[in-house]
N, C-alpha and C positions, 0 to 999 in steps of 0.2 A: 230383442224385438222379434215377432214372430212375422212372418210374410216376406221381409228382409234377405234380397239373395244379393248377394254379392256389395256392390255402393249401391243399388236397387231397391227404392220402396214405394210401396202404393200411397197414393194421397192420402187414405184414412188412419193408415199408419203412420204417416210423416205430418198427420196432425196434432194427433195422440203421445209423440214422440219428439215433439220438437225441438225441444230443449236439448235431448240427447243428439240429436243428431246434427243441431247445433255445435255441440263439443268437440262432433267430429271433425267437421268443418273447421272447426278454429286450428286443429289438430293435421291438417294441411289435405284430408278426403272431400272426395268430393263424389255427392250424394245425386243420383239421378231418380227422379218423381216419376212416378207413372200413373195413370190412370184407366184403369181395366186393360190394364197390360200394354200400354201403350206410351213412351217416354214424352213427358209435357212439360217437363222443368228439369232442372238441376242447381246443386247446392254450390257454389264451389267459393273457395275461403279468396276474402279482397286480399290482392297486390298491397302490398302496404310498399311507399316511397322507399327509395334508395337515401341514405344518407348521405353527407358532401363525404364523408369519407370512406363508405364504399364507394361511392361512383370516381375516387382519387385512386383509390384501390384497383380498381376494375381498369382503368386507364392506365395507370402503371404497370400490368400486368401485361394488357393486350401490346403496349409498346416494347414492354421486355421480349417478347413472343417473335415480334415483328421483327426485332435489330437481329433475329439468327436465321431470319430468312432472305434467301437469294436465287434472284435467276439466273445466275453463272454471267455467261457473257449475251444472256439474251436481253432484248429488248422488250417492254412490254408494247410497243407500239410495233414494232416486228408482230407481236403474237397477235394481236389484232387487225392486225392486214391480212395475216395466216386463217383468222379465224372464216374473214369474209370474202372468203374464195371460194 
């Protein structure tokens, strides 16, 4: 595509081009519009849903992460009495 700088492209190019820069998008880029050089839009690819078993995944991970963490012998109500002094 010619005009095209960087994820950057003019309206009459990202008319003419849509299709392609659709592909990118699906492709995980995301494409900023301008309009006589001025950004008016942008492309950018839909969040598609978590499934139940990533979001079982992601929870199992974040709790595995969690049980090897510790504040010693502190308290976290200690640190927050610490914080608002």
């Amino acid at each position: 595509m010619t005009g095209q700088q960087g994820n950057t492209v003019g309206a009459y190019e990202a008319k003419t081009h849509l299709s392609e820069l659709l592909e990118k998008v699906e492709a995980g880029e995301e494409i900023t519009i301008t309009k006589h050089g001025a950004p008016v839009a942008k492309l950018v690819p839909i969040k598609r849903e978590a499934t139940t078993d990533e979001r079982a995944s992601a929870i199992k991970r974040i709790q595995k992460l969690a049980s090897g963490l510790s504040l010693g012998r502190l308290k976290i109500k200690d640190l927050i009495s610490e914080g608002r002094r």
